[in-house]
C-alpha positions, -999 to +999 in steps of 0.1 A: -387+570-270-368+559-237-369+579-203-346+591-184-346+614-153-322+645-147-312+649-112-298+684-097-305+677-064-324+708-049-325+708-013-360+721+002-348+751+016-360+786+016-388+809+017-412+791-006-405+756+013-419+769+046-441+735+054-407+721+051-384+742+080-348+728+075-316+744+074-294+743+047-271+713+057-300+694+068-322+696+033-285+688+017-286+659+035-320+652+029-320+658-011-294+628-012-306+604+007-338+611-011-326+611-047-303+579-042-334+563-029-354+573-060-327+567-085-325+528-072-358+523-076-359+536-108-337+509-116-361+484-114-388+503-135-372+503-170-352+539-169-330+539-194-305+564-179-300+589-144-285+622-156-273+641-127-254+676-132-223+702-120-236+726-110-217+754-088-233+780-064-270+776-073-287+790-039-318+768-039-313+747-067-288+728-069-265+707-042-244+687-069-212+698-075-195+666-077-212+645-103-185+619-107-189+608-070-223+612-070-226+584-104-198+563-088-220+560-056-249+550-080-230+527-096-229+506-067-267+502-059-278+500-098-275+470-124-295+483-154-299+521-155-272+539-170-251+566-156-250+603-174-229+632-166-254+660-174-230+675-178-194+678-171-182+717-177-153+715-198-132+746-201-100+740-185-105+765-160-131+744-146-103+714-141-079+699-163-093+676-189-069+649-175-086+645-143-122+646-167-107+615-186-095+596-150-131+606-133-154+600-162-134+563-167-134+553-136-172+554-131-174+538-168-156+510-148-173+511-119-203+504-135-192+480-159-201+506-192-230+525-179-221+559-188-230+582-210-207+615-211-224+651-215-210+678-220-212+717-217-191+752-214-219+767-185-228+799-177-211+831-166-221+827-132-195+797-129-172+803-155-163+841-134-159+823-097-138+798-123-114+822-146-130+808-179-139+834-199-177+845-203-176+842-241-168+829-273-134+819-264-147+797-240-164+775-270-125+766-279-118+756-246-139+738-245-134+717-279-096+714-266-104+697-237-126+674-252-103+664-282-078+660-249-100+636-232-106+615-261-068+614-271-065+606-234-090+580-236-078+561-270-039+565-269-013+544-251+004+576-239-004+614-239+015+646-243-002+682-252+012+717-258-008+750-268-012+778-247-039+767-228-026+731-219+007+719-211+009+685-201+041+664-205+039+625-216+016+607-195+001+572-191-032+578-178-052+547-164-079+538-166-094+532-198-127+537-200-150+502-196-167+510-235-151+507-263-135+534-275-155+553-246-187+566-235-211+580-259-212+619-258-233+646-255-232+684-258-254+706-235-275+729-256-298+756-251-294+781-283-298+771-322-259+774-329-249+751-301-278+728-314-261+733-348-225+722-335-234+690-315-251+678-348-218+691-371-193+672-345-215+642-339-226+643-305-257+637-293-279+665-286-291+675-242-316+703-250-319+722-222-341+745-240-369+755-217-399+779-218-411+775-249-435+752-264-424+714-280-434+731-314-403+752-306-386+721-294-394+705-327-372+733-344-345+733-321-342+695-333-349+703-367-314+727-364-298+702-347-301+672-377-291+701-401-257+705-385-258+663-382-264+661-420-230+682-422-210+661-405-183+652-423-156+640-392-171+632-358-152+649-327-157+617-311-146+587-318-180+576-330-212+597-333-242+598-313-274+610-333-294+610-301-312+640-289-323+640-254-341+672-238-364+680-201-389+686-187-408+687-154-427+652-152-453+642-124-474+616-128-504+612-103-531+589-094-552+620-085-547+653-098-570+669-076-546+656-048-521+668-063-532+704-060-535+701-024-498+686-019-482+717-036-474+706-074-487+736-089-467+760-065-438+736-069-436+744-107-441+779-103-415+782-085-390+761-103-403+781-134-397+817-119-361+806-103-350+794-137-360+825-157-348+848-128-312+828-131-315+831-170-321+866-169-292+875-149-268+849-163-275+836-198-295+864-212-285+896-198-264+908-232-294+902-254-317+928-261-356+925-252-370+914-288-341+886-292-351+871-254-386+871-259-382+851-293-354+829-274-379+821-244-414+834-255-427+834-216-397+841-197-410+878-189-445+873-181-427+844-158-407+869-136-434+890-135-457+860-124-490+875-145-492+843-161-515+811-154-485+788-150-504+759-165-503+774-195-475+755-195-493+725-194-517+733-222-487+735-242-469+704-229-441+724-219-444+703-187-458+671-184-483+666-157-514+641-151-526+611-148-507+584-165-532+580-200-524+621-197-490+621-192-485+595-222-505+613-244-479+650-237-447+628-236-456+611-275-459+645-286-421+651-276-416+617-294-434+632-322-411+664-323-379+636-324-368+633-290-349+602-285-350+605-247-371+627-220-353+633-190-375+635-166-372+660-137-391+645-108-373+655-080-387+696-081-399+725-058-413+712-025-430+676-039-429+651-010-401+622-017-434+596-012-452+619-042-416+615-064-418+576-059-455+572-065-444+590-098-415+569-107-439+541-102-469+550-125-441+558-152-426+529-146-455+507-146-483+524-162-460+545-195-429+526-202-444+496-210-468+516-237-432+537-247-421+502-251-448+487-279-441+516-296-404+504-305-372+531-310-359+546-336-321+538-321-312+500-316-304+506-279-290+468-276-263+471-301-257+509-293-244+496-256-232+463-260-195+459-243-174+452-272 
């Protein structure tokens, strides 16, 4: 297993950040400078890749709209990590999948073939402020625009009719710096979209929280089913890679921990997700099909549970560094290719979040690393 980290920089803002009394611009501001900071140094420590994501209007959250910028700034103050758009949201309402193909290449460039290119249709909460359509039909779009990108990607010119896309004959520079182009990714959090990547050979981003890895270990299982049904990749060339999250924090001293605000940090990052979820991604399900979709988003919202009952299930990955290896092989165990890491959560102090980059670095990569990889990650990237 390699690790990554997933960035969505959340600014330290709000009621449950009161030790940390900053306006909204100001903890922007802050979240950046902190995040670059932490991303360069993870450089040095054996990363494999920085996912950071689009996210739109995510009060307390999220500050990262702009992911292209935010990789092409990276891409300047990093040699060996690689660069992943986690994701970019496809639909056509969201852009036009030209401008995807232009943005995504150029940081390929930039970076001299760092990227790796994710994928993902959203939620309704940005597909309404956006005109995509909260359904279905927004899976299509989606698939358009990404057959558009590649075409845009591996042809010497480009036209496209349908009624969705009208674009007239094109030469579109530049090229991406991989040949053909970036691997990709598709953002999944249910069993069908699992399902898909595997079918159209992209690599798998589970984003499938709240439940336990043996859960996890399923989700995977569905995904290699729909990878064994492949028959003619979307891509160019398929990725068989499954990467999926969780919250990591690594600590000399647990007990210390407590006292700097971990355990209320993941309480609340665990209570704002399943509120967003609720409203946004689960609202049209019944209550028997969301409890067996995310087994403790209830008792979450409600806050009547321990919340590190989400440690004794490894849901999370918190502890010392023999700890925190022994949680992240059983992710290995359920096939993960790659845990991205969040680091960077609730109101964790940015000298806490490098302490824990270091010990990962220094103290569980190096054991990840005996261990060998199922993917041959030297050919899998080497410029052609």
């Amino acid at each position: 297993m390699k690790l990554d980290l997933l960035y969505e920089f959340q600014p330290k803002t709000g009621p449950y950040s009161e030790p940390f009394p900053l306006g909204q611009k100001r903890a922007e501001q802050q979240t950046y400078r902190e995040a670059i900071e932490e991303i360069t140094f993870a450089d040095t420590l054996g990363f494999q890749t920085a996912w950071v994501v689009e996210h739109h209007f995510r009060e307390g959250r999220s500050a990262a709209p702009c992911n292209e910028t935010i990789l092409g700034a990276l891409s300047q103050v990093t040699e060996n990590i690689r660069l992943g758009f986690g994701v970019v949201l496809l639909p056509s309402g969201f852009q036009h999948p030209v401008r995807v193909a232009e943005k995504v290449a150029t940081v390929d460039v930039l970076s001299g073939g760092r990227v790796e290119w994710g994928t993902g249709r959203s939620t309704p909460n940005e597909q309404l402020a956006f005109g995509v359509p909260a359904d279905d039909r927004s899976r299509e779009m989606w698939r358009e625009a990404f057959e558009f990108v590649i075409a845009a990607w591996t042809n010497e010119r480009l036209s496209w009719k349908s009624p969705t896309i009208d674009f007239p004959e094109r030469f579109i520079t530049p090229r991406p710096y991989q040949d053909p182009h970036p691997p990709a990714w598709l953002a999944a959090a249910s069993e069908q979209s699992a399902y898909n990547a595997g079918k159209l050979g992209l690599g798998l981003l589970s984003f499938a929280l709240m439940q336990p890895v043996d859960k996890m270990a399923e989700h995977i299982a569905t995904y290699r089913r729909g990878q064994a049904a492949c028959e003619a990749p979307l891509p160019k060339f398929t990725n068989d890679r499954v990467g999926a999250y969780t919250l990591v924090h690594c600590t000399d001293d647990p007990e210390e921990a407590e006292r700097y605000g971990l355990w209320d940090s993941v309480r609340w990052w665990y209570q704002n997700l399943a509120e967003f979820t609720l409203q946004w991604e689960l609202a049209h399900l019944p209550e028997e099909e969301k409890a067996q979709v995310f087994p403790l988003l209830e008792p979450t919202i409600r806050g009547d549970i321990d919340i590190r009952k989400y440690t004794d299930e490894d849901m999370i990955i918190v502890g010392t560094p023999e700890e925190c290896l022994e949680k992240i092989l059983r992710y290995e165990a359920a096939g993960v290719d790659q845990l991205l890491c969040y680091t960077q959560f609730g109101t964790l102090p940015h000298e806490k979040v490098m302490r824990n980059l270091e010990l990962l670095g220094t103290k569980v990569i190096p054991e990840l690393e005996k261990r060998g990889h199922r993917v041959d990650y030297e050919t899998l990237f080497r410029a052609s």
